[in-house]
N, C-alpha and C positions, 0 to 999 in steps of 0.2 A: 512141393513146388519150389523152385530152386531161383534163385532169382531172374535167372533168364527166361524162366518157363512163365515167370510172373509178368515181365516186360512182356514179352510174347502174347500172351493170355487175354490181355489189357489189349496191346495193339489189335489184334482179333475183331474186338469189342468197340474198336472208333476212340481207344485213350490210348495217346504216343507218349509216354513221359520224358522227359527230357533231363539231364544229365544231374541239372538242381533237384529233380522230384526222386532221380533216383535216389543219390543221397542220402534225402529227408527220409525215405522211409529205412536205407541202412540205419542212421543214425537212432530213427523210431525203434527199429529192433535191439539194439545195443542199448539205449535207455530204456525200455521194457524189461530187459534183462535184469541189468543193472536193480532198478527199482523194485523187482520182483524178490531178491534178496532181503528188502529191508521189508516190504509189506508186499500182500497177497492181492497184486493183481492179477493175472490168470495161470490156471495150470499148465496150457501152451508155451513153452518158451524153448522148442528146437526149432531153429530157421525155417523149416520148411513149410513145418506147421502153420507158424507163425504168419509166414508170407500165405498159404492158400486160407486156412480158418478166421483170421481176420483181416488181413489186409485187403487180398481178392475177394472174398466175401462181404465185408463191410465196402466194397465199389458196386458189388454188384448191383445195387440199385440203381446207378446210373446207366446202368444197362438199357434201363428204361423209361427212364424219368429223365427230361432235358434239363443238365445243370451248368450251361454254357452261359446262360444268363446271369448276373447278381440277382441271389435270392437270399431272404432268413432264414437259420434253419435253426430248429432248436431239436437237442439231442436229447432226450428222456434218458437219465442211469446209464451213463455213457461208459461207465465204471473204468477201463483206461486207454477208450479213446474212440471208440467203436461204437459207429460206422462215420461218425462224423470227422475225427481226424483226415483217415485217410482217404477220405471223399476231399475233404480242404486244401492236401494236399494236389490230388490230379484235379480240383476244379480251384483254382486262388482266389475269384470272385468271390467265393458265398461269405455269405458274412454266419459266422458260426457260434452259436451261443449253445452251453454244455449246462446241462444241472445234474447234481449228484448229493447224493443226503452224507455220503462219506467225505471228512473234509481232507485224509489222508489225501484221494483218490484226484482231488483238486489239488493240490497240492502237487503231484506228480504231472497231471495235464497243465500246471502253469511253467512248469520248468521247461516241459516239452516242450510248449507253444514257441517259449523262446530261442530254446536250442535251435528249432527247424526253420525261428524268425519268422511262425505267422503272424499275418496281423489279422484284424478283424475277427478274432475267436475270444469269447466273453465267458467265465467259469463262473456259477453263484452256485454255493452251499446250502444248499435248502432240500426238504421232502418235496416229492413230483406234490404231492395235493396241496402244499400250503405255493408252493411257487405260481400253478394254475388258477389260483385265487388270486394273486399280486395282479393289478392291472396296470403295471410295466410292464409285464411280459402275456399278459391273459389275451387271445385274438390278436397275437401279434406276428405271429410268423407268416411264411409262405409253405413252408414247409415243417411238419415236425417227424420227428421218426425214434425207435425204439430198438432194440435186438435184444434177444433172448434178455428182457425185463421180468417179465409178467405173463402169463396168458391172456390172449388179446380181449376177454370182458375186463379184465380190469388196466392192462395197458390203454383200452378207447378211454374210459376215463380220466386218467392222467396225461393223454397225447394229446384229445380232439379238442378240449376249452383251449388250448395254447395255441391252433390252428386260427389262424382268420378266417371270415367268410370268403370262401373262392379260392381257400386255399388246400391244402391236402396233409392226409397223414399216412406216412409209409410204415407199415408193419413189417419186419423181417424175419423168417416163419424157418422152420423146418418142415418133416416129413408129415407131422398132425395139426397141419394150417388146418384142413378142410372142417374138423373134428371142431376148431378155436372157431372159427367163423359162426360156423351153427350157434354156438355156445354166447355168442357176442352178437349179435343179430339186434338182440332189442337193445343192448346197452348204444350199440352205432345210431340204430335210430333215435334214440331218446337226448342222446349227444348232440344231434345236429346233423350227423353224416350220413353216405350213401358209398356202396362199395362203387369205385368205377372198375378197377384193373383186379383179377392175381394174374400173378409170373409165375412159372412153375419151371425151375432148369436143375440140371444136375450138379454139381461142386464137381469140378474137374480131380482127376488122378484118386480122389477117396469116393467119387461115385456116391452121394448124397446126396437126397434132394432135399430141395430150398423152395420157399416159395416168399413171394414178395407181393402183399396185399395192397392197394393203394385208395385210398377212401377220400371222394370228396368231402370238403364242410360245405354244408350249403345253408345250413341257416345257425343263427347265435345260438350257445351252447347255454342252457339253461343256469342261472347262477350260482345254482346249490352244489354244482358239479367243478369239479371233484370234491368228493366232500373231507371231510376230516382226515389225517394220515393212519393208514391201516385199514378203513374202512372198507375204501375200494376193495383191500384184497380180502376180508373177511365175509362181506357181503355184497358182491360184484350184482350189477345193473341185472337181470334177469325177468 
């Protein structure tokens, strides 16, 4: 996906970027690069790739979800930068908070933030279970969401206690959502949550499919959860 096919793509979908957002994601790609040299943030780093596997793919949740409003969003292992960056960039409203257990990986999203000049995106260095226990940030979003983290019994742990009541958790799936769901069933309920939405689209030009799960919170999330770091994923809610 080429950068015009990416403007295009987006335009498609109801997001026009304008000549500042194009930019910021040049610039995103070039620092990407750049910082991929000194430490191992992803194995993608030819332009095209880059631009459809996380650029367009880290939007496409706005596909379906209305982000025209100011909303919270908090990114679970956002490792460099994905989905929440370049959501921030085509929506400037959200107010964007990043956790990440690596401090390198902070490190690279605070340079970025400034190079593209956003404001309103918060970086804290901590494990997703001990962050979901801090009640600065515990029920405090409007939204929380993840990509390719974890398999989603132990992603609903680490995303749903950071979700507020009334608020929602986006999941960002591949081809074996259906398989994670089943798998996660009780851990959502026991959370607090209820599925409302999946998406299910194709990734354009690689012909992949995605799916995009979107989970009410409807009641407070029990306070043992999430529990200890490593647990979740050793002994996932079941």
């Amino acid at each position: 996906m080429n950068v015009e096919q990416f403007i295009q793509a987006l335009k498609e979908q109801g997001i026009e970027l304008s000549e500042t957002q194009i930019a910021q994601f040049n610039q995103y790609f070039k620092l990407l690069v750049e910082w991929n040299e000194k430490m191992n943030l992803t194995a993608i780093t030819d332009a095209p790739s880059v631009y459809l596997k996380h650029f367009y793919d880290s939007i496409s949740a706005a596909f379906y979800i209305n982000l025209n409003e100011p909303k919270a969003i908090c990114d679970v292992g956002a490792g460099a930068g994905f989905p929440s960056i370049p959501l921030k960039i085509c929506f400037p409203n959200l107010d964007v908070t990043i956790v990440d257990s690596l401090n390198k990986r902070i490190g690279f999203l605070k340079v970025l933030a400034e190079e593209l000049q956003l404001k309103n995106v918060h970086f804290v260095h901590a494990r997703a279970e001990d962050f979901g226990q801090d009640s600065k940030y515990r029920e405090k979003f409007d939204i929380v969401t993840a990509r390719a983290v974890a398999r989603l019994s132990v992603l609903a742990e680490l995303c749903i206690p950071l979700a507020k009541k009334g608020g929602i958790f986006i999941a960002m799936k591949g081809a074996a959502a259906d398989d994670e769901l089943l798998d996660a069933k009780k851990a959502i309920s026991v959370l607090g949550a209820t599925i409302k939405k999946q998406y299910s689209f194709i990734l354009p030009i690689e012909n992949s499919e995605r799916n995009i799960f979107v989970f009410d919170k409807e009641k407070i999330t029990p306070k043992k959860y999430p529990r200890k770091p490593g647990i979740p994923n050793k002994m996932p809610i079941q």
